[in-house]
PLY file of the C-alpha trace (Angstrom):
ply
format ascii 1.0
element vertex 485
property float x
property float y
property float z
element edge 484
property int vertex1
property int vertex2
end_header
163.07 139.63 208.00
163.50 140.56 204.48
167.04 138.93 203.05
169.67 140.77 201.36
171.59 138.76 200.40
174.44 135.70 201.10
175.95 136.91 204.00
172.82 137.90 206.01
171.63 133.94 205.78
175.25 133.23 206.71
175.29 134.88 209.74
171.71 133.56 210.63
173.49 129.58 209.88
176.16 130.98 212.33
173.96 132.01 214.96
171.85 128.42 214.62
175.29 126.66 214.78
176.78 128.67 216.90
173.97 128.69 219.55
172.75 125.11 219.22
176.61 123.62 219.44
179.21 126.24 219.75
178.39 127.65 223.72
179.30 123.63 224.54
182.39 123.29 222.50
184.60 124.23 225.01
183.63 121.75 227.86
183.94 118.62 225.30
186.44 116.28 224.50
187.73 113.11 222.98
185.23 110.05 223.13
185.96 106.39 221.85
187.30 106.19 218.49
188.32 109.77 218.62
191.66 107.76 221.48
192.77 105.05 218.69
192.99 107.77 216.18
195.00 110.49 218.25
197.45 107.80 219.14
198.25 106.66 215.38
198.58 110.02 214.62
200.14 111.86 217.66
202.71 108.47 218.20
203.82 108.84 214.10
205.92 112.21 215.22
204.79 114.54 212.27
202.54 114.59 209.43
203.91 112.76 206.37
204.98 109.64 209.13
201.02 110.18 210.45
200.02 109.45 206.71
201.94 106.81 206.57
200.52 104.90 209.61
196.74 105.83 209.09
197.56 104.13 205.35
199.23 101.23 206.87
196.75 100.70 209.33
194.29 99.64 207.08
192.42 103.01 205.94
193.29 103.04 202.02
189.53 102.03 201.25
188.91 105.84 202.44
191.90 107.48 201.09
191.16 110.90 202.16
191.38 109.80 205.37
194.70 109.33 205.52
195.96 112.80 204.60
192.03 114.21 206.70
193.21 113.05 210.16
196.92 113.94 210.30
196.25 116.90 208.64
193.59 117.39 211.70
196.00 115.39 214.63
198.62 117.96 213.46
196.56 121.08 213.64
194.82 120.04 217.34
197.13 117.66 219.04
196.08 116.75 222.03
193.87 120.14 222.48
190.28 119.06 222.71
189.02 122.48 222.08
191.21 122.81 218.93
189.23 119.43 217.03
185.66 120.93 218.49
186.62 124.30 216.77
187.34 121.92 213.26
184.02 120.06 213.58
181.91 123.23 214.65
184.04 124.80 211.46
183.08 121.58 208.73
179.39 121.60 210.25
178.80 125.03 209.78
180.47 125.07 206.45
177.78 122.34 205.04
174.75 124.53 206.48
175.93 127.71 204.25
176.75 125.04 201.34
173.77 123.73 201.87
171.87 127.09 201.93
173.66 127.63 198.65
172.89 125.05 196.67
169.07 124.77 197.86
168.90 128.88 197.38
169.78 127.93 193.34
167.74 124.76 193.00
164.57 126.03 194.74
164.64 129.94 193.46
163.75 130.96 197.03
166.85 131.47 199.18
164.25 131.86 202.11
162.91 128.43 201.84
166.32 127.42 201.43
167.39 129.59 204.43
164.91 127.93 206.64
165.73 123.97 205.29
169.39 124.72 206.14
168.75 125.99 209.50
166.88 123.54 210.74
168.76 120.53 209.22
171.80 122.28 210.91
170.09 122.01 214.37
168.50 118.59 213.50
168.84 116.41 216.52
168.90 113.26 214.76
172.89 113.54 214.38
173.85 115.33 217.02
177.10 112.91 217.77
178.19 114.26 214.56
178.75 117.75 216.46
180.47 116.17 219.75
182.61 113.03 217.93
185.75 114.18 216.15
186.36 110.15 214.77
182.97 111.46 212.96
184.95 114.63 210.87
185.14 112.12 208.13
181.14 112.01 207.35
181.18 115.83 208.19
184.24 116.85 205.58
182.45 114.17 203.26
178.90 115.98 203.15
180.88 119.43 202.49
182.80 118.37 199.64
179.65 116.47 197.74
177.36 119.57 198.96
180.11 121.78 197.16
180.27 119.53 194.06
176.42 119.61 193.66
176.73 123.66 194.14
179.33 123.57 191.39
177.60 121.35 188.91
174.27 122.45 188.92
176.07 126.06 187.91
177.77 124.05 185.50
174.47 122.43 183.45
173.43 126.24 183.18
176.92 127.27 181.94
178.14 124.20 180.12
181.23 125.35 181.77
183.43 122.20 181.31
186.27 122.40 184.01
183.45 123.28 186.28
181.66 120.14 185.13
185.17 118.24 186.32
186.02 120.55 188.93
182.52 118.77 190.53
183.32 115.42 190.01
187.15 116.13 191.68
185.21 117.15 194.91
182.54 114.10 194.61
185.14 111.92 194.42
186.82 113.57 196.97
184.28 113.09 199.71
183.14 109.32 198.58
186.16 108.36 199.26
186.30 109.89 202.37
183.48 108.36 203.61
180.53 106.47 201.61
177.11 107.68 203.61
176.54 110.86 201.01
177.38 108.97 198.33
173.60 109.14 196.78
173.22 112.79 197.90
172.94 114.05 193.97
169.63 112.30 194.32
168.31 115.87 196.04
169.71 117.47 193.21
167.59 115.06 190.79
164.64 115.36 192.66
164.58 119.09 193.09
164.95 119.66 189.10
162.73 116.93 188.83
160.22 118.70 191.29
161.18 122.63 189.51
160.59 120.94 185.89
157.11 119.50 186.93
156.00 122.61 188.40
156.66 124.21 184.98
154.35 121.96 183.05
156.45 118.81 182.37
154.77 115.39 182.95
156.48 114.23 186.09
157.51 111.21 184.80
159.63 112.67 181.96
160.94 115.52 184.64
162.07 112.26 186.27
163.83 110.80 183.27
165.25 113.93 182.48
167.08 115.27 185.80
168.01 111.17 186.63
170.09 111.12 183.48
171.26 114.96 184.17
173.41 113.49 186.68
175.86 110.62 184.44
178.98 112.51 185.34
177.88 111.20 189.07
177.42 107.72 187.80
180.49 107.75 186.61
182.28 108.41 189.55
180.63 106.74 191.87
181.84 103.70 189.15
185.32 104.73 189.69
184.76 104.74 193.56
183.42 101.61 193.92
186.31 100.11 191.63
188.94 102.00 193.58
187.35 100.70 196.80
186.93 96.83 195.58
189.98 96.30 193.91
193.14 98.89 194.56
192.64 98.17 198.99
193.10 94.69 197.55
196.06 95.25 195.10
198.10 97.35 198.53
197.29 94.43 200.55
194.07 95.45 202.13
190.71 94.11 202.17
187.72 96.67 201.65
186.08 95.88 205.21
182.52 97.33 203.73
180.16 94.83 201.75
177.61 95.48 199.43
174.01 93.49 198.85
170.50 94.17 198.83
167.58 92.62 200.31
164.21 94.46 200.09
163.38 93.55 203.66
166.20 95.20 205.09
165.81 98.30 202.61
162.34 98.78 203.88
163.75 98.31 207.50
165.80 100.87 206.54
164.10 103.33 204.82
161.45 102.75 207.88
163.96 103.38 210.27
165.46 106.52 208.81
161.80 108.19 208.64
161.04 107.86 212.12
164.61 108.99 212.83
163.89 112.50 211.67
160.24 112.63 212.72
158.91 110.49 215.70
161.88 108.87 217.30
163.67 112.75 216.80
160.92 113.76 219.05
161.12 111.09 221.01
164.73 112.55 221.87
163.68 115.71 222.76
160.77 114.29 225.24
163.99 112.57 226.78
165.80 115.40 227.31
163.27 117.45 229.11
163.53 116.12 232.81
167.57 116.52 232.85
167.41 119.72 230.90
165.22 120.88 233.54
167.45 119.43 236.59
170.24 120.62 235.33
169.77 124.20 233.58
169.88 127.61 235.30
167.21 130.18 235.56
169.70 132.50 232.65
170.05 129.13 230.91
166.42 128.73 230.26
165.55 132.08 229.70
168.46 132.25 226.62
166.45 128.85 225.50
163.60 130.52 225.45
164.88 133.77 223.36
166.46 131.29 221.16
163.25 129.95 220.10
161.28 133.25 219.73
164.44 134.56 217.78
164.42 131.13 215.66
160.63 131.82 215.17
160.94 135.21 213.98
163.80 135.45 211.65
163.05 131.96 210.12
159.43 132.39 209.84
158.26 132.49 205.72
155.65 135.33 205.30
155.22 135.09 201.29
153.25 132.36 199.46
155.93 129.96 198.94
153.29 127.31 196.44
154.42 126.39 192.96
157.71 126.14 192.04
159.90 126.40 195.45
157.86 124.21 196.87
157.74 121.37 194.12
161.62 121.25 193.92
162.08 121.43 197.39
159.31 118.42 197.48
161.30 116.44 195.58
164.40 117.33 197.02
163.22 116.27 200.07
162.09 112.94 199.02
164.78 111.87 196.64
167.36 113.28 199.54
165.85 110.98 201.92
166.40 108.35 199.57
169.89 108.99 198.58
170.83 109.17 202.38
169.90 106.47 203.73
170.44 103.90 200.45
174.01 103.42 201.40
172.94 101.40 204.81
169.93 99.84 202.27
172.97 98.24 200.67
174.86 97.36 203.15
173.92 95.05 206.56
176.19 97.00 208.83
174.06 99.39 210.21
170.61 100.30 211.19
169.70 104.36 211.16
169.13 105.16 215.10
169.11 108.97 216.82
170.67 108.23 220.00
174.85 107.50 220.90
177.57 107.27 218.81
175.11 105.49 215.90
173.18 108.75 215.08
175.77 109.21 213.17
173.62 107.49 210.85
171.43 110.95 210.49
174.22 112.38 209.34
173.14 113.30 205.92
169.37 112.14 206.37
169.43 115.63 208.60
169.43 117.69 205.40
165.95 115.70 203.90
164.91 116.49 207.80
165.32 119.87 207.70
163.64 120.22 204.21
160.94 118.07 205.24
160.24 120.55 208.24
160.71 123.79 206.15
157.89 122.05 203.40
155.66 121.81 207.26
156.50 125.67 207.85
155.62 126.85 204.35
152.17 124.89 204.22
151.46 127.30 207.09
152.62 130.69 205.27
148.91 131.69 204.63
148.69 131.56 208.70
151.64 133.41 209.98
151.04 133.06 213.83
150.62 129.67 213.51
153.65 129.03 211.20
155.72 131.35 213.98
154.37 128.91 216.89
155.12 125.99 214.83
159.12 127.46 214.06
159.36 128.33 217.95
158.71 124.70 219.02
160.74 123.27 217.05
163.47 125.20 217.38
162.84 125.04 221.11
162.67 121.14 221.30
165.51 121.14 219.25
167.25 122.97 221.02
166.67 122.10 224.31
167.59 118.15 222.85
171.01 119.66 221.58
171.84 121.34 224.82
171.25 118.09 226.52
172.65 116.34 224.99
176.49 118.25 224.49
175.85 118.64 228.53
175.70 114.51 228.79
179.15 114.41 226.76
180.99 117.43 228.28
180.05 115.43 232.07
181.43 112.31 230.12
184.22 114.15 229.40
184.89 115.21 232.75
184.28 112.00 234.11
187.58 110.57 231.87
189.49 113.29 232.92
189.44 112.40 236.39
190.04 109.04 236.25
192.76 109.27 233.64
194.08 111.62 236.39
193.95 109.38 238.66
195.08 106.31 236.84
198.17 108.26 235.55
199.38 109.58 239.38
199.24 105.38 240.30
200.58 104.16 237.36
204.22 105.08 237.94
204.90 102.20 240.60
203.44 100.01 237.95
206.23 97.34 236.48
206.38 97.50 232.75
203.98 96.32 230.73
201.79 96.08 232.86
198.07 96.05 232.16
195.32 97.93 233.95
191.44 96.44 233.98
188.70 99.19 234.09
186.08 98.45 236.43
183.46 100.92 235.34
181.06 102.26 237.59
177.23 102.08 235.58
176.18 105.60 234.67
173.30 106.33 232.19
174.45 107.04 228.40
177.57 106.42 226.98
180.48 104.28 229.19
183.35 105.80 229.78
185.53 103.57 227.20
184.06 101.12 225.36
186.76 98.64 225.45
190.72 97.81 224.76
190.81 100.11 222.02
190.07 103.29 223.45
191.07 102.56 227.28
194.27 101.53 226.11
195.19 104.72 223.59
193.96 107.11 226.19
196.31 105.25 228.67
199.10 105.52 226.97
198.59 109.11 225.79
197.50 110.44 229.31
200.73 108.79 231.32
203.31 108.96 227.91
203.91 105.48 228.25
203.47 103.30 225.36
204.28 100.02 227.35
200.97 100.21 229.59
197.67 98.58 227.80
194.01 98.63 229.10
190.86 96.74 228.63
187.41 96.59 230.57
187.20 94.66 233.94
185.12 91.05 232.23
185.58 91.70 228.80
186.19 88.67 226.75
189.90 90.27 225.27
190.83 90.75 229.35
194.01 89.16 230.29
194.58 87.21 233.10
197.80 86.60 235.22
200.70 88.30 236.80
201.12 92.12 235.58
197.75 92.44 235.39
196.22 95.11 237.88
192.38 96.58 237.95
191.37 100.27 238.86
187.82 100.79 240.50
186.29 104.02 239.48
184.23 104.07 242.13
187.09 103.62 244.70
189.86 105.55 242.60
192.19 102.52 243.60
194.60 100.23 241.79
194.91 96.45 242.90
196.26 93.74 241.25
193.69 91.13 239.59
194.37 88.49 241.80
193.70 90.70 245.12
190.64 92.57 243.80
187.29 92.07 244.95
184.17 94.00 244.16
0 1
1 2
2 3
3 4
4 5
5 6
6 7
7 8
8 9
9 10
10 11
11 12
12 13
13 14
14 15
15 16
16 17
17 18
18 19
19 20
20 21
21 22
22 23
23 24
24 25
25 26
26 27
27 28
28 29
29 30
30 31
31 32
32 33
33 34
34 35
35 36
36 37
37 38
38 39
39 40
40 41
41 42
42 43
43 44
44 45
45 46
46 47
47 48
48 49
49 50
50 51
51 52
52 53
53 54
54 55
55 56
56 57
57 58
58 59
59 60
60 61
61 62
62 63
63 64
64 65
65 66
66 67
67 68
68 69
69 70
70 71
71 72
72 73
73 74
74 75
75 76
76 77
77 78
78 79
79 80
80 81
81 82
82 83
83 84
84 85
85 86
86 87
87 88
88 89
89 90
90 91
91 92
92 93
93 94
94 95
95 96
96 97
97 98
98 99
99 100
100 101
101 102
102 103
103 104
104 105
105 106
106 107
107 108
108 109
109 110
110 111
111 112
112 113
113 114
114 115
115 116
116 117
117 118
118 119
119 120
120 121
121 122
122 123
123 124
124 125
125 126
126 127
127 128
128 129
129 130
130 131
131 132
132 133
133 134
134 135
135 136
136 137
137 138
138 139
139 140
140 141
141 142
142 143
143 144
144 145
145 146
146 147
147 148
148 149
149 150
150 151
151 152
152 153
153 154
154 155
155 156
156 157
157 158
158 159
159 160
160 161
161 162
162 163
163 164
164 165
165 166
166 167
167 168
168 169
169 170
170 171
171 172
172 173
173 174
174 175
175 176
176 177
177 178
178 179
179 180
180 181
181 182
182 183
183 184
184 185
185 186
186 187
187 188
188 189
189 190
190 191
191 192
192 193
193 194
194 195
195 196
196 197
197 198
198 199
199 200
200 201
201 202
202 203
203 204
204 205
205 206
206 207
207 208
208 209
209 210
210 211
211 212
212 213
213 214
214 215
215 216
216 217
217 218
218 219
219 220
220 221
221 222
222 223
223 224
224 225
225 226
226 227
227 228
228 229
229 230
230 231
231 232
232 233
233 234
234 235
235 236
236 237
237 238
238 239
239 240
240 241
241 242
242 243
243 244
244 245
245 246
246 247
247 248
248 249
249 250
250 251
251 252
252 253
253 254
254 255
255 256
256 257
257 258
258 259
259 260
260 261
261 262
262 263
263 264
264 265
265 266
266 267
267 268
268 269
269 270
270 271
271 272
272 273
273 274
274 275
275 276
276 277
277 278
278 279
279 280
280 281
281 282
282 283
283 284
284 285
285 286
286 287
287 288
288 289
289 290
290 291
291 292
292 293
293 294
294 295
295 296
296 297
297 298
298 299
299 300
300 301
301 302
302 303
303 304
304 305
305 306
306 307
307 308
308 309
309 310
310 311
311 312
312 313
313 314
314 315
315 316
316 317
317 318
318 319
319 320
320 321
321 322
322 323
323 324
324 325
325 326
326 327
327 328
328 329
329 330
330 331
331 332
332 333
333 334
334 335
335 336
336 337
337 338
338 339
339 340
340 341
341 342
342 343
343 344
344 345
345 346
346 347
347 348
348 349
349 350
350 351
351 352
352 353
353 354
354 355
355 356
356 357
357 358
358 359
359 360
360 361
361 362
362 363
363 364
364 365
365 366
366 367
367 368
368 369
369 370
370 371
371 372
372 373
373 374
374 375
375 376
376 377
377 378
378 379
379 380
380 381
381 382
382 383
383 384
384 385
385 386
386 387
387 388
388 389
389 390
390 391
391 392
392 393
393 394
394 395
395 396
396 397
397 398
398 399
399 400
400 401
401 402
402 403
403 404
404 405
405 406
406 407
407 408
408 409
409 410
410 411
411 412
412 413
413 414
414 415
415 416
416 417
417 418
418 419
419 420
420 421
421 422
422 423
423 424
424 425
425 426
426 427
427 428
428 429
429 430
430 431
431 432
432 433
433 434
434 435
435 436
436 437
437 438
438 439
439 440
440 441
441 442
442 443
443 444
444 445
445 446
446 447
447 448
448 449
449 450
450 451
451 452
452 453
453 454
454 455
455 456
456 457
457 458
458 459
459 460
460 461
461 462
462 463
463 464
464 465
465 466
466 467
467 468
468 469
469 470
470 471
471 472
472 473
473 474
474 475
475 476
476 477
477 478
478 479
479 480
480 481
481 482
482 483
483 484
């Protein structure tokens, strides 16, 4: 395939997207988190009163938030398909972004074509594609993947306000959520890398493109101070910590590795035996022309060594670094690839896919293996992604018919009542997770805002009089006192 141009690697992202994520968009809907946050919005009755709750609810340590989801909960309401369009829409947009800024760094646009498609297929995040209380991370890695696109433009143009202009949108998305806080680190490494393979000792290229980046310094500064101290001067404590212990960072940086190599593969050998169960003899054969497409168009024919390869070297490694240091500092989480925490991938996907397009071009020089190499990957990925959106969309189902259900027996419930899940096991995700979500998706399913929920032996459960449980396997209400497993 010989590029000409932007728009021709845009419509390949779209296709990648679009084919990986966009033929299950339709059959998915609202999971967990995604309850809690359609009822502070939906139960506000407009935007500016939505603002106003997300803000008093304890979100002003991610300010962007608060205008990000009632912007979103007024655009979608309680249309599923409508948020899956917005998260298909911010996902796609950081591919081409991505493409963008890796097309100017690396001075091959298709290297850079080939990272950015296969980042945006990267299984390692897929609950970023399926999870709309995710959007946050996903806006988050657009706006700092646009404010690296502007400033490296900028240190060629010395173009002040778009020097600022960058720093508006950094800001922007680290303080709508932290986890690509350090992603200017791919920008240091890959000048780092470019000014190496021109001659420069490596460790001054280092120096050099590190201290390139102050402006980012700077306003990371001002995010941190704005996160520590104004949530404190409203009345709100910051809920995030920060700290470092080197075991933990190793932990980390351990974990994130074999997130995008072994334990990604890993997911993929999962997904095999209920891909197989479960797809058609059409579905398998457009899985299969998916990866000899993939293999084809992506597939790097000219000798991509010196400097491409160098900057996208150490893009690769000083990405990784930069996206998983913010759980390095920080005890809350450990980077995993399956459920609701690969959300953890969610900018370690972009080293990934770098990583993988370094793999493809080391091949160049053998062009039917570097095609076989692109068509299994693309294929395990694939099949993975397919797999996986199938799981969710059945999950989906699933709490469709029992919020059905639940919401025809509710109405000879007395008021405020409260209704006790007993969930039957299923692999994967539960149903609902807990009061939280049962309870929002109660109140929004039957429109009434007395009703609460919680899960049949959880430690919040109520006991007593007004108190009934529903058995999914028996699609029956009873109250507490009268029900028996």
């Amino acid at each position: 395939m010989k590029l000409s141009g932007f728009w021709l690697a845009a419509l390949v992202l779209a296709g990648a997207v679009g084919l990986s994520f966009g033929i299950h968009a339709p059959l998915l809907g609202f999971y967990h988190d995604d309850w809690a946050f359609l009822e502070l919005g939906l139960r506000a009755g407009g935007f500016w009163p939505a603002v106003r709750e997300f803000a008093s609810a304890g979100y002003l340590s991610r300010p962007v938030e608060i205008i990000q989801f009632p912007l979103f909960i007024r655009l979608g309401g309680l249309d599923a398909s409508a948020y899956h369009g917005i998260l298909l829409t911010l996902h796609y947009l950081s591919a081409a972004l991505f493409f963008v800024l890796l097309r100017d760094l690396l001075g091959s646009a298709r290297l850079a074509l080939l990272a950015a498609a296969l980042a945006s297929i990267h299984p390692s995040s897929s609950i970023m594609r399926i999870w709309f209380a995710s959007s946050p991370q996903t806006l988050a890695i657009a706006l700092v993947l646009a404010s690296l696109v502007v400033f490296q433009r900028s240190l060629d143009s010395r173009h002040k306000p778009s020097l600022f202009f960058s720093q508006a949108l950094y800001l922007a998305g680290t303080l709508c959520y932290e986890s690509p806080a350090f992603l200017p680190l791919l920008l240091a490494g890959g000048l780092a890398g470019k000014s190496w393979a021109q001659g420069h000792r490596l460790k001054d290229a280092l120096l050099r493109s590190t201290l390139s980046l102050w402006p980012y310094g700077l306003s990371l500064a001002l995010a941190l101070v704005y996160q520590r101290f104004a949530g404190a001067a409203l009345g709100q404590a910051n809920p995030k910590t920060l700290g470092f212990s080197f075991s933990h960072a190793i932990k980390v940086f351990g974990a994130g590795l074999e997130c995008l190599t072994n334990r990604a593969m890993h997911l993929c050998w999962k997904s095999v035996p209920g891909f197989w169960a479960d797809s058609s003899m059409a579905a398998i054969g457009l899985w299969l022309a998916v990866a000899v497409i993939g293999a084809l168009v992506l597939a790097c024919k000219e000798d991509l060594r010196g400097i491409p390869v160098r900057s996208a070297l150490g893009a690769a490694v000083f990405g990784f670094i930069g996206a998983y240091l913010p759980y390095a500092l920080s005890a809350t989480y450990m980077p995993q690839v399956f459920g609701f925490m690969s959300r953890t991938n969610g900018v370690g996907a972009l080293a990934g896919g770098l990583i993988l397009a370094l793999l493809a071009s080391l091949l160049s020089k053998q062009p039917r293996i570097q095609r076989a190499f692109l068509g299994l990957v693309v294929l395990a990925f694939t099949l993975a992604n397919w797999q996986i959106n199938r799981e969710y969309a059945k999950l989906w189902q699933d709490q469709q018919q029992l919020l059905s259900s639940v919401s025809r027996m509710s109405e000879v419930l007395p008021k405020g009542a409260t209704i006790l899940l007993d969930q039957s096991p299923r692999q994967g995700p539960a149903l609902f997770a807990g009061h939280y979500d049962f309870s929002a998706s109660l109140r929004l399913k039957t429109k009434r805002p007395d009703l609460s929920g919680d899960l049949l032996g959880a430690p919040s459960a109520p006991q007593g009089p007004g108190v009934f449980v529903f058995s999914e396997k028996d699609s029956i209400i009873k109250p507490l006192q009268m029900y028996t497993r």
